[in-house]
C-alpha positions as CSV (number, residue, x, y, z in Angstrom):
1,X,-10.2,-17.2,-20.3
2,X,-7.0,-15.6,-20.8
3,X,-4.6,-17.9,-23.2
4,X,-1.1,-19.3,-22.3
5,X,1.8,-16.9,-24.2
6,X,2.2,-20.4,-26.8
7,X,-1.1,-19.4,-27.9
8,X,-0.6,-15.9,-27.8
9,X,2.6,-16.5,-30.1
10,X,0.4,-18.3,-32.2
11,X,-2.5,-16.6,-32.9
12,X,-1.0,-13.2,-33.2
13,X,-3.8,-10.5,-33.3
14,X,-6.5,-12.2,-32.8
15,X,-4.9,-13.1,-29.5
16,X,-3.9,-9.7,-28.7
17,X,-7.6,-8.6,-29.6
18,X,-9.3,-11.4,-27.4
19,X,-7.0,-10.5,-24.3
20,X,-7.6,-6.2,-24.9
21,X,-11.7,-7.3,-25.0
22,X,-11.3,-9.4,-22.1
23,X,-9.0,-6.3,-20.2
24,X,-11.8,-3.6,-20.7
25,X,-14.9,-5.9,-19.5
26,X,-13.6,-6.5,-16.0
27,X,-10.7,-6.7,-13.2
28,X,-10.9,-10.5,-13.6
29,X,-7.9,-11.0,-15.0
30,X,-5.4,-9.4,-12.5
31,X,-1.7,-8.4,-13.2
32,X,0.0,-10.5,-10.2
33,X,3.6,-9.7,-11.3
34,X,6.2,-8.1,-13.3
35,X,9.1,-10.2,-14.5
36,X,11.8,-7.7,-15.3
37,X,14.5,-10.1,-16.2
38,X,12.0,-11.4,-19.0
39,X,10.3,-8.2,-19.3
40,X,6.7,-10.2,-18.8
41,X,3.5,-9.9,-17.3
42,X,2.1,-12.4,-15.4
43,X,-2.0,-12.6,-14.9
44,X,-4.5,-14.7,-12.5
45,X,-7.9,-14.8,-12.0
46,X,-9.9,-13.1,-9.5
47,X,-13.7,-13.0,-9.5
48,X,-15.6,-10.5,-7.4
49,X,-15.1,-12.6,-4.0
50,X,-11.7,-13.0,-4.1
51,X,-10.8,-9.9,-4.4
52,X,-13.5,-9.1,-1.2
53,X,-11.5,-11.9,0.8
54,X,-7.8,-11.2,-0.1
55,X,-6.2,-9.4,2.5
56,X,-3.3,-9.8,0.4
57,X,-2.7,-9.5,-3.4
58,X,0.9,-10.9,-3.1
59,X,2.2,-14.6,-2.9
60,X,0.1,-15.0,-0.9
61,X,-3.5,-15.6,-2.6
62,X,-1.6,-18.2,-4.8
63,X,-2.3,-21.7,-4.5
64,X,-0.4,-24.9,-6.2
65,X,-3.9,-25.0,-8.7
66,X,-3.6,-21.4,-9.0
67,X,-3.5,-21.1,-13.0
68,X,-0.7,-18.2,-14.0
69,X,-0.4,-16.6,-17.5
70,X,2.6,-15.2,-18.3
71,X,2.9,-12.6,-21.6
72,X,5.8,-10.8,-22.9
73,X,5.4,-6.9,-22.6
74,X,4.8,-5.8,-26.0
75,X,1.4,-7.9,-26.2
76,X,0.1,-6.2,-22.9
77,X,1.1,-3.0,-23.9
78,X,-0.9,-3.7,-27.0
79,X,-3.9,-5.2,-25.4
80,X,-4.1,-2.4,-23.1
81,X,-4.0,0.3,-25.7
82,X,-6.3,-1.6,-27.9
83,X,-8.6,-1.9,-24.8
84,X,-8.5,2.0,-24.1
85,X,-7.9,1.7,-20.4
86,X,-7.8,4.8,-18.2
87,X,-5.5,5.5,-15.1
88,X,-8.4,6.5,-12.2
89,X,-7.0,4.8,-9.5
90,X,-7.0,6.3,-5.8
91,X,-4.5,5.0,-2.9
92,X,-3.9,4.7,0.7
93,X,-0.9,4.2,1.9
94,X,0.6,3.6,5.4
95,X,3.1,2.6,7.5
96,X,2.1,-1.0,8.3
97,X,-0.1,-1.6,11.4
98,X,-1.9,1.1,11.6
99,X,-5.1,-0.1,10.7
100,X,-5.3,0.3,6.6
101,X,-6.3,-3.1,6.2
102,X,-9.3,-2.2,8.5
103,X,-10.3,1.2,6.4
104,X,-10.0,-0.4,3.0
105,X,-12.3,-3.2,3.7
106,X,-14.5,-0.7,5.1
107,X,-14.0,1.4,2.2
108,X,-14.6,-2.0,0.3
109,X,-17.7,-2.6,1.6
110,X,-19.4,1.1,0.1
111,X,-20.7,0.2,-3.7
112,X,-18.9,3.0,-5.1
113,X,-15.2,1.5,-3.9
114,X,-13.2,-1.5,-5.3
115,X,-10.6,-2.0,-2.8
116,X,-7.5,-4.2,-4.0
117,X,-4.9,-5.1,-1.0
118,X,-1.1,-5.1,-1.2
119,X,-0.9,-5.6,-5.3
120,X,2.4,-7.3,-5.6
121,X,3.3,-6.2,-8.7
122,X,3.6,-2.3,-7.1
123,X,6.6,-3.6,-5.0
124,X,8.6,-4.3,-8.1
125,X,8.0,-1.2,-9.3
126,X,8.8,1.3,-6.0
127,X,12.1,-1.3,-6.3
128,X,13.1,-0.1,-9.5
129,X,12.7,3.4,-8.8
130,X,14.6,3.1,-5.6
131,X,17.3,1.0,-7.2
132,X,18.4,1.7,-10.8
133,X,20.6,-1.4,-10.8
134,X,17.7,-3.7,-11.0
135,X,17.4,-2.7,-14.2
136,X,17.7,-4.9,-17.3
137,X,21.0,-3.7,-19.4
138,X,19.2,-1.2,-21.6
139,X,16.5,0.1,-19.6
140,X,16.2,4.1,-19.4
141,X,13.3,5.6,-16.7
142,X,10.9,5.8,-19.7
143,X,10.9,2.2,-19.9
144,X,9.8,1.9,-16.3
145,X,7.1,4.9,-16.9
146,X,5.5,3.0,-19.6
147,X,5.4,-0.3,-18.2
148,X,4.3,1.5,-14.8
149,X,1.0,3.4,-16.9
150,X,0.1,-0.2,-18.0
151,X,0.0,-1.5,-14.8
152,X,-2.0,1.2,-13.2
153,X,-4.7,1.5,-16.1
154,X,-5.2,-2.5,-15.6
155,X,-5.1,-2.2,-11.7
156,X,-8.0,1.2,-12.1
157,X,-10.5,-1.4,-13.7
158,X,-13.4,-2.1,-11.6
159,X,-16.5,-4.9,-11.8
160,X,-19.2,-1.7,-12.1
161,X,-18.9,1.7,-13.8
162,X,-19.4,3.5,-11.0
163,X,-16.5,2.1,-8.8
164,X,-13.1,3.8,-7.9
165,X,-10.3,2.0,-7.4
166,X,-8.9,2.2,-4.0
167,X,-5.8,0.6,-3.7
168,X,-4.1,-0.2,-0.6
169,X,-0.1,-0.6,-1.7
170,X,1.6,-2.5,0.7
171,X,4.2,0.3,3.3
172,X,7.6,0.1,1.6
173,X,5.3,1.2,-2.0
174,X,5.6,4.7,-0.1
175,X,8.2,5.2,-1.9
176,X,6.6,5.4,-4.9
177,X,4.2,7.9,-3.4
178,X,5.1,10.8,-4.7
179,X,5.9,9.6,-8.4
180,X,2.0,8.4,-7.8
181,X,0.9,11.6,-6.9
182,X,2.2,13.7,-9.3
183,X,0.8,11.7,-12.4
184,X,-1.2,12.9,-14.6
185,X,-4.7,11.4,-13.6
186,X,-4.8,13.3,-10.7
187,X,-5.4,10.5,-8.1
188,X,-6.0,11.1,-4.4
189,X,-4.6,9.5,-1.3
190,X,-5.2,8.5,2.3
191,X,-2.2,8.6,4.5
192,X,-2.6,6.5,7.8
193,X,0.1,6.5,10.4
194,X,0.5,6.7,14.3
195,X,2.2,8.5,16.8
196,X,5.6,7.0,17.9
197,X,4.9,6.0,21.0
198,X,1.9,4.4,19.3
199,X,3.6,2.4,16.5
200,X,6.1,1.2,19.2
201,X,4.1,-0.2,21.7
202,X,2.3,-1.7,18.8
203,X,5.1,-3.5,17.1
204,X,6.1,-4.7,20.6
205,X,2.8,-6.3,21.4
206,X,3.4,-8.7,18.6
207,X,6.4,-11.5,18.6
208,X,5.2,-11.5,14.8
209,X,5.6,-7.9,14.6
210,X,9.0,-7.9,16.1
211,X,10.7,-10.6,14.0
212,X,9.4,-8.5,11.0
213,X,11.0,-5.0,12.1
214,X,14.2,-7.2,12.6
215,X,14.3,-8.6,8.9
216,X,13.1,-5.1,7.6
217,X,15.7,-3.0,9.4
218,X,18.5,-3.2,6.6
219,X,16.3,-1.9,3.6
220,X,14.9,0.9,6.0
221,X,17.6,2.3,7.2
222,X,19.4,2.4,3.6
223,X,16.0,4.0,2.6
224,X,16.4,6.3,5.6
225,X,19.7,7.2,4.7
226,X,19.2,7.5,1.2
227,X,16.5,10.3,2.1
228,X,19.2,12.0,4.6
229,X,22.1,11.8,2.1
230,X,24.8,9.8,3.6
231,X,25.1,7.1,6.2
232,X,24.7,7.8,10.0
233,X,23.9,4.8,11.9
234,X,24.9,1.0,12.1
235,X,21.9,-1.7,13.0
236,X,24.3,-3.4,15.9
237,X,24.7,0.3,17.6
238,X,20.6,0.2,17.7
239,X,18.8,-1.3,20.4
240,X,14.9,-3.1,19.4
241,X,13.4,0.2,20.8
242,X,15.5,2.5,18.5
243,X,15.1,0.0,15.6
244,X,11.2,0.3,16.2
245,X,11.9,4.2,15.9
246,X,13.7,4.4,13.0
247,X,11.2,2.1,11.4
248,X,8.8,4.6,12.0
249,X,10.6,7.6,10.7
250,X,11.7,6.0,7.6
251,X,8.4,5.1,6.5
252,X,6.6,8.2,7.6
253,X,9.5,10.4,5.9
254,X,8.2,8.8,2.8
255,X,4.0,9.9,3.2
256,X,5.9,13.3,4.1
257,X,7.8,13.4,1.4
258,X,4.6,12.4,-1.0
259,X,2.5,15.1,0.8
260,X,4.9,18.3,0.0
261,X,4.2,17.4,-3.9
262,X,0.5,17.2,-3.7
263,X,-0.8,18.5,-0.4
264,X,-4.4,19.0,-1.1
265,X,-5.0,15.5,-2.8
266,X,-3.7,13.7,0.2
267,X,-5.2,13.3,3.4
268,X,-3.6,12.2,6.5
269,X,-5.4,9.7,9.4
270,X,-4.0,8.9,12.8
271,X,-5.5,5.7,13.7
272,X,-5.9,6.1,16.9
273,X,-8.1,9.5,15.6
274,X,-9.7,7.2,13.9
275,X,-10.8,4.5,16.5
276,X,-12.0,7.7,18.7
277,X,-14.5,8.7,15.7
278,X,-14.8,6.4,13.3
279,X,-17.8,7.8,11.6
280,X,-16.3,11.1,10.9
281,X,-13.1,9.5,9.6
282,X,-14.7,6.9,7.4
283,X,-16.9,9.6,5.8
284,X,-13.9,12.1,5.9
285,X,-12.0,9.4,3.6
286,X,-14.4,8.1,1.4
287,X,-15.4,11.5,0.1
288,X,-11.8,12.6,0.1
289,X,-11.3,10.0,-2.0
290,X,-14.1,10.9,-4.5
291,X,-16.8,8.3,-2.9
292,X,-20.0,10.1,-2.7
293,X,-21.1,8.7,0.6
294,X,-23.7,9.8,3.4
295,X,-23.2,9.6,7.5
296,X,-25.8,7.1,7.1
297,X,-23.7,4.9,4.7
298,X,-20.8,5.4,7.1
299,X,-22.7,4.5,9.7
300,X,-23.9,1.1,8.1
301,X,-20.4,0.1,7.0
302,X,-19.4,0.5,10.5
303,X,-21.8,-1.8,11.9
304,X,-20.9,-4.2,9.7
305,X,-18.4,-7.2,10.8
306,X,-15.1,-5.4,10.0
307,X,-14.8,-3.5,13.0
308,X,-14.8,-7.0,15.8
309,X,-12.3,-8.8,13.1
310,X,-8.5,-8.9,12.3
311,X,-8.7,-7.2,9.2
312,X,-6.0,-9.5,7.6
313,X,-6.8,-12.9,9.1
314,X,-11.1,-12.1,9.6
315,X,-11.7,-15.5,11.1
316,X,-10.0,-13.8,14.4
317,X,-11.9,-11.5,16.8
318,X,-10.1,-8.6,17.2
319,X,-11.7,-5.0,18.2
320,X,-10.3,-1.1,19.5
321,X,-11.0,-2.7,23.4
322,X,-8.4,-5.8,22.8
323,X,-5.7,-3.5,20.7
324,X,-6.0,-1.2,23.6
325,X,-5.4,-3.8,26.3
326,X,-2.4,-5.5,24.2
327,X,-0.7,-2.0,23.6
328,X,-1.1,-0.9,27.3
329,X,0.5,-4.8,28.5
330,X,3.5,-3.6,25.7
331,X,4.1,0.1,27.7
332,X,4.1,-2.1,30.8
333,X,6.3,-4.6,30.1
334,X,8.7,-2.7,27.3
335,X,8.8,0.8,28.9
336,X,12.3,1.3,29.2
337,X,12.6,0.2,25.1
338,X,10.1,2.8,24.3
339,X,11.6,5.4,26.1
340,X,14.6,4.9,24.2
341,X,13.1,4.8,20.7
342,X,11.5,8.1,21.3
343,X,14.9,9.7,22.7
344,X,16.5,7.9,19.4
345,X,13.9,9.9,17.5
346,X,14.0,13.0,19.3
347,X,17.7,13.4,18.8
348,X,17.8,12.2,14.7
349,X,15.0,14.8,14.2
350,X,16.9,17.5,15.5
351,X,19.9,16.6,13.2
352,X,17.9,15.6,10.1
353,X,15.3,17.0,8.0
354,X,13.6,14.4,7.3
355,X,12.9,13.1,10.6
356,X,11.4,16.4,11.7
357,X,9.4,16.2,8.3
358,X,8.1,12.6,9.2
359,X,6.7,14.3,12.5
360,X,5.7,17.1,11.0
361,X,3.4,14.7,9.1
362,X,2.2,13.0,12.4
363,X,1.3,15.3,14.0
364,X,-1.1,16.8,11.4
365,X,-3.1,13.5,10.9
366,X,-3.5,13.3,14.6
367,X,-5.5,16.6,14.2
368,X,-7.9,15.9,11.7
């Protein structure tokens, strides 16, 4: 059991010592958040099965009984050093809704995978690299770097030797990609996205979905200017289509931008490619990702319960057949919206690079 930070204050090393033995046995003791105004760590517990359940390693999996242990930076740093931990984690990352809640728990359910969902404390970082004004007065990029290593030698633990890390970071962590990639451990990454006609008749198939690509167009479209240079367009000159659109581009211009720094080590999946051959793509992935896995294992996983759920609410049916009817009902009702999105797109990637990069990237997955 992890002590409060009283007791940590304390007992001095032999706290520090108790919480660097208890880092290197296991992933029990997971690093929820970053507090950067206190420059802290916060910690909960996750056994085996929680991890398996959480579709979401965020706000989420808290509870009011949900015990939290907060310690100041300096004793993690130490506890981690003093446990030895290596960086050896693995990623996918996405665009959101394009099934990477479905592969990772597939991925998940192989014995040489540890699949952790949406880790919170990831956010705060691709924050502070995207915004240098959320740093504390003081702060320089090194102190981001170390406190970033930390965090990904405590999220690279596993319950078993043999395991690799596979973490799914949540779609605006894209932005983070490439800093990911280019690290020194080497890591490897699956890229999921869709087509745009896809991912729009997608997000308008869901009143959920819609309602969130309202409340996330102001961050994406200063991350999609930022990536472009200067500012171009105003969110009350876009219609819902041409939000949807930009949506797209913004967030696929960042696995783009990830892939031109490490090509090789990153692998892009269309999910529709995927849902046409699963096999091949789950076997594709998991040895991309330095799984040693058979066609039989792929096969097994498949026929396992992941592929008739809702990958992020499992207690819901939810298959290829029923997406398929809901995103053909969304072309038929929101045609004319669609349209316009792709016009939108068409026209911003012949003006900006990274709209034609963004594409570019598309259009590869889709021929795996």
């Amino acid at each position: 059991m992890v002590r409060t930070a009283a007791h940590a204050a304390r007992d001095g090393k032999g706290s520090m010592a108790e919480l660097a033995q208890s880092l290197a046995r296991s992933p029990v003791l997971f690093p929820h958040t970053l507090d950067v105004r206190n420059d802290s760590f916060s910690f909960i517990r996750l056994e085996r099965p929680d991890y398996e359940r959480a579709s979401f390693l965020d706000a989420r999996i808290l509870t009011p009984q949900t015990p939290v242990q907060t310690l100041p930076w300096r004793e993690v740093a130490a506890a981690v050093e003093a446990a030895q931990l290596a960086e050896r984690c693995t990623y996918i990352f996405h665009i959101g809704h394009v099934g990477s809640t479905l592969l990772s728990r597939l991925i998940g359910s192989h014995p040489g995978a540890f699949a952790l969902r949406e880790p919170m404390i990831l956010r705060v970082f691709a924050q502070l690299r995207g915004e240098p004004a959320l740093w504390p007065p003081g702060w320089a990029g090194s102190h981001v770097d170390a406190r970033l290593s930390a965090c990904l030698k405590l999220l690279s633990r596993t319950f078993d030797a043999q395991q690799r890390a596979v973490i799914k970071a949540t779609s605006f962590v894209s932005e983070l990609a490439a800093d990911l990639m280019s690290r020194a451990s080497a890591p490897r990454a699956v890229m999921m996205c869709v087509s745009p006609e896809s991912y729009l008749a997608t997000i308008l198939g869901g009143p959920n979905s819609r309602q969130e690509a309202k409340m996330l167009l102001p961050s994406r479209l200063h991350r999609l200017h930022r990536r472009i240079g200067r500012e171009v367009w105003r969110p009350e000159s876009l219609s819902e289509g041409e939000t949807l659109a930009l949506g797209w581009a913004c967030e696929t211009a960042a696995l783009a931008q990830a892939k031109r720094g490490a090509d090789d080590a990153i692998l892009g999946v269309d999910f529709e490619r995927f849902l046409a051959q699963p096999p091949f793509i789950l076997l594709t992935a998991l040895r991309h990702l330095g799984i040693d896995a058979t066609p039989d294992q792929a096969e097994t996983m498949l026929r396992g319960p992941h592929m008739h759920r809702y990958s992020k609410a499992p207690e819901h049916a939810y298959d290829a057949g029923l997406r398929s009817e809901v995103l053909n009902e969304a072309r038929a009702t929101h045609g004319a919206e669609i349209r316009r999105g792709l016009a939108w797109l068409e026209h911003a990637a012949a003006e900006f690079a990274p709209v034609r990069d963004a594409i570019g990237f598309a259009d590869g997955a889709a021929k795996l």
